[in-house]
N, CA, C and O atoms as a GROMACS GRO file, in nm:
protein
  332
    1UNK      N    1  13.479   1.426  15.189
    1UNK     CA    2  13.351   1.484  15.164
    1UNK      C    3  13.271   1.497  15.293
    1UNK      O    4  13.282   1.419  15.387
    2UNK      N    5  13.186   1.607  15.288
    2UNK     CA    6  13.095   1.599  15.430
    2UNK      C    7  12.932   1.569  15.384
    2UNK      O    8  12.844   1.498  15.434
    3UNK      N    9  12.936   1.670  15.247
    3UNK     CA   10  12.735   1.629  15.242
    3UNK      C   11  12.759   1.512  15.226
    3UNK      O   12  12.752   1.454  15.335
    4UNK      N   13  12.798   1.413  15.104
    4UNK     CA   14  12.714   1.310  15.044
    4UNK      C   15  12.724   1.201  15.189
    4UNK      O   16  12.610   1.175  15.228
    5UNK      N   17  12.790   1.160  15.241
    5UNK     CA   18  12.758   1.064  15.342
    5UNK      C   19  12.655   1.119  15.435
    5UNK      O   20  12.567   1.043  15.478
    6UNK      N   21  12.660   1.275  15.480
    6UNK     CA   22  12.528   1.305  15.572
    6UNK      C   23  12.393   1.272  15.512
    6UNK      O   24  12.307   1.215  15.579
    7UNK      N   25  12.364   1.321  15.335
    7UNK     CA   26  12.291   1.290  15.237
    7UNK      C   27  12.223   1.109  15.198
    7UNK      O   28  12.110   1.070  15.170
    8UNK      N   29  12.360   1.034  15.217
    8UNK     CA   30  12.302   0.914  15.179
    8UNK      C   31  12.386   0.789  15.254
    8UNK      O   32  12.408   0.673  15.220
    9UNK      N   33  12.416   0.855  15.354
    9UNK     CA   34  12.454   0.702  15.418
    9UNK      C   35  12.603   0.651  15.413
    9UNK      O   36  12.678   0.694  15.325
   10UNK      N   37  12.639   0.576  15.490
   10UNK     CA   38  12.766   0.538  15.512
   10UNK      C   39  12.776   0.397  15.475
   10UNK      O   40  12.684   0.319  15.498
   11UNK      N   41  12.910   0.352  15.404
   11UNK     CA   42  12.926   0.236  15.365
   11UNK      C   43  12.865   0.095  15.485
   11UNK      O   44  12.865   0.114  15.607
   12UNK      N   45  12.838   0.020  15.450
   12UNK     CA   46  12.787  -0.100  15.576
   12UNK      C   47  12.912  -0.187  15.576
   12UNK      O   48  12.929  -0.245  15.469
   13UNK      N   49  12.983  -0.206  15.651
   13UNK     CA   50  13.078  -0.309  15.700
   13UNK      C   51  13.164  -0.186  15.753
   13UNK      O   52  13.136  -0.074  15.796
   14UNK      N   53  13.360  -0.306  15.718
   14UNK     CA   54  13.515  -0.244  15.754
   14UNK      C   55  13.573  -0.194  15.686
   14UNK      O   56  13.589  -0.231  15.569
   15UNK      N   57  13.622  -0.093  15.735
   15UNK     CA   58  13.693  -0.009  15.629
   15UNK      C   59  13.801  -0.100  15.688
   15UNK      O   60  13.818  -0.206  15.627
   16UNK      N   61  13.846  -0.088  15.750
   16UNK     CA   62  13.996  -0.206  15.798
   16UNK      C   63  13.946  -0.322  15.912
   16UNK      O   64  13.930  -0.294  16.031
   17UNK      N   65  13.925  -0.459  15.853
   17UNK     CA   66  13.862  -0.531  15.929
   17UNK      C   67  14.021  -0.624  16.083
   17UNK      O   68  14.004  -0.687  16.188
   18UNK      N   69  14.107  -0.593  16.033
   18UNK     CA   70  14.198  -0.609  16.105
   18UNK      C   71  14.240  -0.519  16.222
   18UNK      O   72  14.310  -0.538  16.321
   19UNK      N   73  14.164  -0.401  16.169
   19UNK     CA   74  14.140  -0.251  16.296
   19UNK      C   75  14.011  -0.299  16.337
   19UNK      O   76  14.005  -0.285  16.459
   20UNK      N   77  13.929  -0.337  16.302
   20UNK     CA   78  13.814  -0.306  16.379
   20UNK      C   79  13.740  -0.217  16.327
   20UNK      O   80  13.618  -0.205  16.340
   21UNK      N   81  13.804  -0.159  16.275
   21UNK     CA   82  13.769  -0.004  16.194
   21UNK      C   83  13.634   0.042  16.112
   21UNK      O   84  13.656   0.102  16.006
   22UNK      N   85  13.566   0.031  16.131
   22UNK     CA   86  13.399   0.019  16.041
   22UNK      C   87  13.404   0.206  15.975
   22UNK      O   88  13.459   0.307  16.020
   23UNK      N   89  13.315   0.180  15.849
   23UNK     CA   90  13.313   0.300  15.734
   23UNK      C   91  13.206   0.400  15.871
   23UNK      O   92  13.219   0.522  15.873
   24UNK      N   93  13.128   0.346  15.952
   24UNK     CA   94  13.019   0.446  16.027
   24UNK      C   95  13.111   0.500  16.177
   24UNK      O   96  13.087   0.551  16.286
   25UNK      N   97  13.218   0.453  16.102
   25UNK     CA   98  13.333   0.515  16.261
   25UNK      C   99  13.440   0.627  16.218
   25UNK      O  100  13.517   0.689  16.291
   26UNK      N  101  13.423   0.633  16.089
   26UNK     CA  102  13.511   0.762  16.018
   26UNK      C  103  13.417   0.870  16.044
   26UNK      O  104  13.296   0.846  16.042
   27UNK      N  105  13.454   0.967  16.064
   27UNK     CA  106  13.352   1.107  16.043
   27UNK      C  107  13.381   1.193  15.997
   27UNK      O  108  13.501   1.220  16.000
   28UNK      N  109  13.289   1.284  15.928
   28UNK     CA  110  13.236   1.336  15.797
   28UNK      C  111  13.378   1.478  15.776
   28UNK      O  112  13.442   1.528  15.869
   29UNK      N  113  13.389   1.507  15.647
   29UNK     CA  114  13.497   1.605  15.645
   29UNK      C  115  13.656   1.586  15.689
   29UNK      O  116  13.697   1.470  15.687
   30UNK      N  117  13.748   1.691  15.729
   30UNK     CA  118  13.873   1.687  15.784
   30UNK      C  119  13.912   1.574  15.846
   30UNK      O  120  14.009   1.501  15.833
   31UNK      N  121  13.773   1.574  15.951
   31UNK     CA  122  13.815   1.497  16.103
   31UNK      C  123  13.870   1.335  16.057
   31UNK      O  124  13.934   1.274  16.143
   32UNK      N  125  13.846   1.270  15.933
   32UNK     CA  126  13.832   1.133  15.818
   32UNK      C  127  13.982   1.136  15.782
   32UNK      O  128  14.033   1.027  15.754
   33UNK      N  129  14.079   1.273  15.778
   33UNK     CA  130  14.253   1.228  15.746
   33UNK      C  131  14.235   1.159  15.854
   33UNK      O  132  14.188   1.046  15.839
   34UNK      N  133  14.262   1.198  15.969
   34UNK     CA  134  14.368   1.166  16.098
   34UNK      C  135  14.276   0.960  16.147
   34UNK      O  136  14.346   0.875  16.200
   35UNK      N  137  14.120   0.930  16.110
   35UNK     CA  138  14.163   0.816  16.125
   35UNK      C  139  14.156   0.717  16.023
   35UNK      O  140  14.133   0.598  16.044
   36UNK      N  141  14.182   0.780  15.887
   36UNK     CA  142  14.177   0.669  15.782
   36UNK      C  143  14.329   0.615  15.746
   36UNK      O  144  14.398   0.684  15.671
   37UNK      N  145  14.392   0.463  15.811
   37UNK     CA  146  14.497   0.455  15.838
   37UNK      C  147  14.603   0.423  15.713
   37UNK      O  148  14.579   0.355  15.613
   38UNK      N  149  14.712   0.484  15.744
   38UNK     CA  150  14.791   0.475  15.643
   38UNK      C  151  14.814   0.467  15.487
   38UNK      O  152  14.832   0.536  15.387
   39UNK      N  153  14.800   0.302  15.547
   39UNK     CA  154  14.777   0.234  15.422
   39UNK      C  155  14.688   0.212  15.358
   39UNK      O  156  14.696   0.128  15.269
   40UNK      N  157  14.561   0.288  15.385
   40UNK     CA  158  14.481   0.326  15.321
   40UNK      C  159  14.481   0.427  15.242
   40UNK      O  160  14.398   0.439  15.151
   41UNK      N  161  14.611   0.543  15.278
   41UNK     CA  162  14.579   0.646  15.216
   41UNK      C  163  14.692   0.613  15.126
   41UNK      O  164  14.686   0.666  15.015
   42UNK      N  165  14.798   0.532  15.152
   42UNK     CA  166  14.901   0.452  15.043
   42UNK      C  167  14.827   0.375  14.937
   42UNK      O  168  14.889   0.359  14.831
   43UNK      N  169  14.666   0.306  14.947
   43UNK     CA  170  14.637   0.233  14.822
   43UNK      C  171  14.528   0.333  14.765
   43UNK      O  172  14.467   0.282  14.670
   44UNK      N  173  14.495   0.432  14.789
   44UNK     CA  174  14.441   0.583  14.705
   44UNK      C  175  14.522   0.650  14.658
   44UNK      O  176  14.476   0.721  14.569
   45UNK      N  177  14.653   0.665  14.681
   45UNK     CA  178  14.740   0.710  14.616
   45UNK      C  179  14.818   0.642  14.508
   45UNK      O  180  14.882   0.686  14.412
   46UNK      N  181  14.797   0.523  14.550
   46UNK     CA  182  14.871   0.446  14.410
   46UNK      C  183  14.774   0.409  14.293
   46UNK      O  184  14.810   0.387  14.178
   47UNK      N  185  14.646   0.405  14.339
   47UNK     CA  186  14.538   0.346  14.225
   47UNK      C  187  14.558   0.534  14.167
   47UNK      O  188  14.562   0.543  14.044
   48UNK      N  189  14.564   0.614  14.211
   48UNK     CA  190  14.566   0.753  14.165
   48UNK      C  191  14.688   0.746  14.071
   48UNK      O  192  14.685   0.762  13.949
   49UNK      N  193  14.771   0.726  14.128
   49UNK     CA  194  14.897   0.691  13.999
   49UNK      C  195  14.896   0.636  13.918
   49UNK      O  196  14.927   0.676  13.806
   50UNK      N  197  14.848   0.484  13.960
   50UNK     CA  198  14.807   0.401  13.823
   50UNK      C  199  14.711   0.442  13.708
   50UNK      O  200  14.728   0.395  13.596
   51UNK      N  201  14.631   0.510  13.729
   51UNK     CA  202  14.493   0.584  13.675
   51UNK      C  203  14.585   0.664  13.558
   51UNK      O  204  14.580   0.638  13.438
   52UNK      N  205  14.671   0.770  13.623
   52UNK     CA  206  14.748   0.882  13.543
   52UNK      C  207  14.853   0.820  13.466
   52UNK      O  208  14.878   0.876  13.360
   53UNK      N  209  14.917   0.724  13.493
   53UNK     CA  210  15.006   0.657  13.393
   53UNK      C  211  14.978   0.555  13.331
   53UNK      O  212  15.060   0.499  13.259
   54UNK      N  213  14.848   0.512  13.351
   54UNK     CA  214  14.855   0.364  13.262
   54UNK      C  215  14.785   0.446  13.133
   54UNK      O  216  14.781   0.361  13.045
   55UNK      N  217  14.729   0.567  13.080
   55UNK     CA  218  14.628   0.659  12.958
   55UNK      C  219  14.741   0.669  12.866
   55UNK      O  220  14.838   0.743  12.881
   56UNK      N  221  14.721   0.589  12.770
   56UNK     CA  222  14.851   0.662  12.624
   56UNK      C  223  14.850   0.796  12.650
   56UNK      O  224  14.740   0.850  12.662
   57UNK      N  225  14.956   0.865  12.660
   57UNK     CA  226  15.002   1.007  12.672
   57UNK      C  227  15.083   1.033  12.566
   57UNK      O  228  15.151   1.135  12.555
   58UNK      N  229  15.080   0.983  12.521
   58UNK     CA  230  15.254   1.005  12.398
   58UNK      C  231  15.225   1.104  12.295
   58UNK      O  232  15.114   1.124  12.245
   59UNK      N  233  15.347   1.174  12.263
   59UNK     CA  234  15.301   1.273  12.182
   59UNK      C  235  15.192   1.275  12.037
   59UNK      O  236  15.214   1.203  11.940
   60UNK      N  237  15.106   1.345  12.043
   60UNK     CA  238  15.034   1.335  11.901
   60UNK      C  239  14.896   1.253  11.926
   60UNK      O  240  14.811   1.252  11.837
   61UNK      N  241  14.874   1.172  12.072
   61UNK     CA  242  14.716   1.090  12.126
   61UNK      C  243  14.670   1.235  12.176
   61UNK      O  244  14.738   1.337  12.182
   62UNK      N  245  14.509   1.212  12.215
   62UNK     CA  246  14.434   1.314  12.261
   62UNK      C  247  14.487   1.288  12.400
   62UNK      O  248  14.453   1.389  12.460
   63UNK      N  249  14.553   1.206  12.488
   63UNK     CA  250  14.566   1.215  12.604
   63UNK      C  251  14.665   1.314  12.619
   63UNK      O  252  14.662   1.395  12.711
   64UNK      N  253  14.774   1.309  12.511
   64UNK     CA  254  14.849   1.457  12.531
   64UNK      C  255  14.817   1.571  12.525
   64UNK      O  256  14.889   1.665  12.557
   65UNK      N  257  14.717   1.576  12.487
   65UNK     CA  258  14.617   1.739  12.548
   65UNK      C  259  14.537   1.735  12.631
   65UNK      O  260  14.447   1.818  12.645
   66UNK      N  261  14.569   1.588  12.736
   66UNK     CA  262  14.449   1.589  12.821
   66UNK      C  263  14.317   1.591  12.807
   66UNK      O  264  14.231   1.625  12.887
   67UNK      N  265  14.306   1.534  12.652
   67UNK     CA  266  14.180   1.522  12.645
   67UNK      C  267  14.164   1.303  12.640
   67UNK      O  268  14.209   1.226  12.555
   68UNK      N  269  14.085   1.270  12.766
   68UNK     CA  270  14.099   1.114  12.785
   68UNK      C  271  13.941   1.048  12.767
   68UNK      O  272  13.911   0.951  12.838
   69UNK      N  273  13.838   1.106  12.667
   69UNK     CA  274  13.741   1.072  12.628
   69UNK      C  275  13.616   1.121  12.712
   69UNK      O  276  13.507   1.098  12.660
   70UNK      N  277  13.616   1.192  12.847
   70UNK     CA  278  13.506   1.197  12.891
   70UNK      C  279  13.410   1.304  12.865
   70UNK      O  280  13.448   1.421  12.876
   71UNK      N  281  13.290   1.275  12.831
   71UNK     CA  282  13.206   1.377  12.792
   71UNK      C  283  13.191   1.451  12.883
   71UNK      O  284  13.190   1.408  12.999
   72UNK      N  285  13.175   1.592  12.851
   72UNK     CA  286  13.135   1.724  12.934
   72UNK      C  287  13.012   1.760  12.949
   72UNK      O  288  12.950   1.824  12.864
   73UNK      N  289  12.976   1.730  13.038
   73UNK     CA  290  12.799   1.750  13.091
   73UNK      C  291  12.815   1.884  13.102
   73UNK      O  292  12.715   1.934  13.050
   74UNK      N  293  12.898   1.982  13.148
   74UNK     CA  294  12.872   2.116  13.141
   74UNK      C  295  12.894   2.198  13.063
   74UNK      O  296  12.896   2.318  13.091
   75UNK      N  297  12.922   2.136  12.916
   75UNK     CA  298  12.984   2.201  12.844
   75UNK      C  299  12.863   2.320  12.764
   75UNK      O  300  12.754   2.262  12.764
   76UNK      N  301  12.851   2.430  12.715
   76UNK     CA  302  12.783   2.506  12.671
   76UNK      C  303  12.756   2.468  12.492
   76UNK      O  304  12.662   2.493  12.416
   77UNK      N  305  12.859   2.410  12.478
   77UNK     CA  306  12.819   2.357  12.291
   77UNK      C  307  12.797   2.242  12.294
   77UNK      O  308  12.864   2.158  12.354
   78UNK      N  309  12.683   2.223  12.219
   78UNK     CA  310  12.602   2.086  12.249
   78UNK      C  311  12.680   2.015  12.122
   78UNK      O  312  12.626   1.905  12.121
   79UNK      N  313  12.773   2.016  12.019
   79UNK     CA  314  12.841   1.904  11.990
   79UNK      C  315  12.938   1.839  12.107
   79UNK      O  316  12.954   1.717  12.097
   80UNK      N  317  12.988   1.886  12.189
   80UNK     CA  318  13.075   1.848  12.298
   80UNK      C  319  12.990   1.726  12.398
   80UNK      O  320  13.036   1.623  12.447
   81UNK      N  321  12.881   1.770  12.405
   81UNK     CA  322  12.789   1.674  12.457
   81UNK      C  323  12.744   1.550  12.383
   81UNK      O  324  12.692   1.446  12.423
   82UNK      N  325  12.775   1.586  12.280
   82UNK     CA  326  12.711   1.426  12.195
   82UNK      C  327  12.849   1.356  12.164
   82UNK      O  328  12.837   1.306  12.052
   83UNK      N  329  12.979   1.330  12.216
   83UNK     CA  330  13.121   1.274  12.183
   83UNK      C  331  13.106   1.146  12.280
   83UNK      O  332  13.198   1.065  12.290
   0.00000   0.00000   0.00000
């Protein structure tokens, strides 16, 4: 992301305290792949996995239509908004 940290601020401490690495030493947008290290981007990718496989999916749950309970703030029919 580039606004919300220009918008409201950068985390206070380490993003990797064994680097040295502090959240106000990443910078904003693209330039944030090349120094957010590795294994950082190995434990966003696995909590991302875990997220998608731990939701009952099985045939015949609403997760098999991808539907996983969250209400739609943008939705245009206001029963969709009150679920």
């Amino acid at each position: 992301g580039y606004i919300t940290p220009e918008l409201t601020g950068k985390f206070p401490g380490y993003l990797s305290p064994s680097m040295g690495l502090k959240f106000a030493d990443i910078p904003n947008g693209l330039a944030a792949v090349s120094k957010v290290p590795a294994i950082g981007w190995a434990q966003i990718i696995g909590y991302m996995s875990f997220c998608e496989i731990s939701a009952d999916q099985s045939p015949g749950t609403p997760g098999a239509d991808g539907d996983f309970g969250f209400k739609v703030l943008t939705a245009s029919d206001p029963a969709a908004k009150t679920r």
